[in-house]
C-alpha positions as CSV (number, residue, x, y, z in Angstrom):
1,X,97.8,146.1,58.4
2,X,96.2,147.2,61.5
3,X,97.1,143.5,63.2
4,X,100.4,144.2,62.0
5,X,100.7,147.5,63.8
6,X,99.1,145.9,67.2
7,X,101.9,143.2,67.0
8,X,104.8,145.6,66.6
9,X,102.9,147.8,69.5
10,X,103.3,144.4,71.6
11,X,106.8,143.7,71.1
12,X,107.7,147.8,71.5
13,X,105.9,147.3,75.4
14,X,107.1,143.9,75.8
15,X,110.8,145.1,75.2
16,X,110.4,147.5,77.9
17,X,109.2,145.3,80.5
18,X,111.6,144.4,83.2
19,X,113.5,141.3,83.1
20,X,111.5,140.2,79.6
21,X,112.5,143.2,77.5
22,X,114.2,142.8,74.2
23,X,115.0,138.7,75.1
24,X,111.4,138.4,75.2
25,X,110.4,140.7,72.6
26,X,112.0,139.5,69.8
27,X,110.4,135.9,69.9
28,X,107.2,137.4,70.0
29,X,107.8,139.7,66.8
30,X,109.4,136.3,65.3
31,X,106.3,134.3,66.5
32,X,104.0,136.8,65.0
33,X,105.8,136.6,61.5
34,X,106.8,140.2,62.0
35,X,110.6,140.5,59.7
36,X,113.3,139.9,61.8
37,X,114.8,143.1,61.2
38,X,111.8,145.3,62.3
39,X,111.2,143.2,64.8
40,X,115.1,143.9,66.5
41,X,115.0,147.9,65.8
42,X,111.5,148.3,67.5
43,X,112.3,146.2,70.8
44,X,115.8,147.9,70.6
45,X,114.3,151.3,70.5
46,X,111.7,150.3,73.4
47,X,114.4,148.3,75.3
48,X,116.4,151.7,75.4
49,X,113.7,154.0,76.3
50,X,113.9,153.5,80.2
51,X,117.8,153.2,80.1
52,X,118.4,157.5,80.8
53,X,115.8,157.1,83.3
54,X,116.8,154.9,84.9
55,X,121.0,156.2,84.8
56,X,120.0,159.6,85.5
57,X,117.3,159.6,88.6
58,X,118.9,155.9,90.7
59,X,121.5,158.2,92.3
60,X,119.5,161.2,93.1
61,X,116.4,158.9,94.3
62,X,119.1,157.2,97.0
63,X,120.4,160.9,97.6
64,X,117.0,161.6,98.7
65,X,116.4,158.2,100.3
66,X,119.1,159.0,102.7
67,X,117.4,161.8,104.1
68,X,114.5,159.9,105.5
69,X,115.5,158.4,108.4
70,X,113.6,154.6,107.9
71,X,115.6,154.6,104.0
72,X,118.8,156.4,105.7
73,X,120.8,152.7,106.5
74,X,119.8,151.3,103.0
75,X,120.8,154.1,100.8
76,X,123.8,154.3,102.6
77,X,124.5,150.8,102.0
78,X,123.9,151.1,98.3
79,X,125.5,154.1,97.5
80,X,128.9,152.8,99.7
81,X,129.0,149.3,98.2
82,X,128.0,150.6,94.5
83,X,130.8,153.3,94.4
84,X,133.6,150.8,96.2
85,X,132.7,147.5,93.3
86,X,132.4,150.0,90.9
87,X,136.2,151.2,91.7
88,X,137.1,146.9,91.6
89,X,136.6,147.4,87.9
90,X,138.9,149.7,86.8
91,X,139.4,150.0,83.4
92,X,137.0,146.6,82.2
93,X,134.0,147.9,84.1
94,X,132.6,149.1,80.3
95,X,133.5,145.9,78.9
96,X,131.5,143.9,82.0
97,X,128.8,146.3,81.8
98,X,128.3,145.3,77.8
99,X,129.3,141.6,78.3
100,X,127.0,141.6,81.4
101,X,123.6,142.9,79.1
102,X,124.4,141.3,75.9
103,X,124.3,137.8,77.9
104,X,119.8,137.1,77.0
105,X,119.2,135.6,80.3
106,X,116.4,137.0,82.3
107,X,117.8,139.7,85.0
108,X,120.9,140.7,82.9
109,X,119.1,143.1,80.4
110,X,119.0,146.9,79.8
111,X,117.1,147.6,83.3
112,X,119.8,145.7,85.6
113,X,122.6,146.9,83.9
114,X,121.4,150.3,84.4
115,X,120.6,150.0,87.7
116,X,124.1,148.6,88.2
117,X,125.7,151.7,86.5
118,X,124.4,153.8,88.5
119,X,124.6,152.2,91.9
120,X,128.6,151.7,90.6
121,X,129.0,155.2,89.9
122,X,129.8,154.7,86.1
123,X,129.8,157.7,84.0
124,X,126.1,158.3,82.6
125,X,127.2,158.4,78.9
126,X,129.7,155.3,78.7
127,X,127.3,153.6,80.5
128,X,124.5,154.6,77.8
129,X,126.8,153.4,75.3
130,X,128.1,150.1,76.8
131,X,124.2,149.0,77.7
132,X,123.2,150.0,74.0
133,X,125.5,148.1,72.5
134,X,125.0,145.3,75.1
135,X,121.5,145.5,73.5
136,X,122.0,144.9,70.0
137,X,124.2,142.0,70.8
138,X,121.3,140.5,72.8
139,X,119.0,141.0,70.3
140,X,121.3,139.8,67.5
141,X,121.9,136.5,69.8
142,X,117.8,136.3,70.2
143,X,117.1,136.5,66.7
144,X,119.3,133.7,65.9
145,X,117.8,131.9,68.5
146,X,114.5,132.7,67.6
147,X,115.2,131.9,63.9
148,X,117.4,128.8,64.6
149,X,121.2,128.8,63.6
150,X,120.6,127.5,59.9
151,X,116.9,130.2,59.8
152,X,119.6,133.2,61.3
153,X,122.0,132.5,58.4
154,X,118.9,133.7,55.8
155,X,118.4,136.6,58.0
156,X,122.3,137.7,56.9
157,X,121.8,136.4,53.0
């Protein structure tokens, strides 16, 4: 029981690591012969936890930054480029925004897309929604990885 706990304890802080997160997670709960399912909803929940954080206080941080004379040029920079690629998008940015975290490589997860939201300007709530559901898919597409292809179709039996 109490190894049981300290292995979903792992994959909850593994999942919110940078760059590992949930793609990393999830083959450790799978590893550990944690189910499958438990394993996805506790490095989804820990995957998410930075995600406000991280929408809500990028923006105001390079607000700030721009005050400071050494930071001034590269908040500038940042805020100008994110706000002009974020306009490029137009209607699809959502849809890239999801497609982009969903992908389970390392550097595409929860954290990047984030950061990217909010150096684009997106709106704080689509953005929530598109890298939560950008999420799920990852860790749907890691558990079947994990599992195999012909393990994954038990996992939906």
């Amino acid at each position: 029981m109490l190894s049981t706990l300290k292995d979903y304890i792992w994959v909850f802080f593994i999942s919110m690591l940078p760059i590992i997160e949930l793609r990393g997670a999830v083959p450790v709960g799978v590893t550990s012969g944690l189910p499958f399912w438990n394993t996805y909803l506790v490095a989804a929940i820990g995957n998410m936890l930075p995600v406000p954080v991280i929408l809500l206080l990028v923006k105001p941080t390079l607000l700030f930054m721009q005050k400071i004379k050494i930071f001034n040029k590269l908040a500038t920079f940042f805020l100008e480029k994110g706000h002009a690629t974020g306009e490029k998008f137009g209607d699809a940015k959502y849809w890239a925004l999801f497609v982009f975290v969903a992908i389970p490589m390392p550097g595409t997860g929860a954290w990047t897309g984030s950061l990217a939201a909010a150096l684009l300007d997106l709106d704080k709530k689509k953005s929530f929604v598109a890298v939560r559901a950008g999420v799920l898919t990852a860790g749907i597409i890691m558990g079947i990885v994990s599992y195999g292809v012909l393990g994954a179709i038990n996992l939906f039996a």
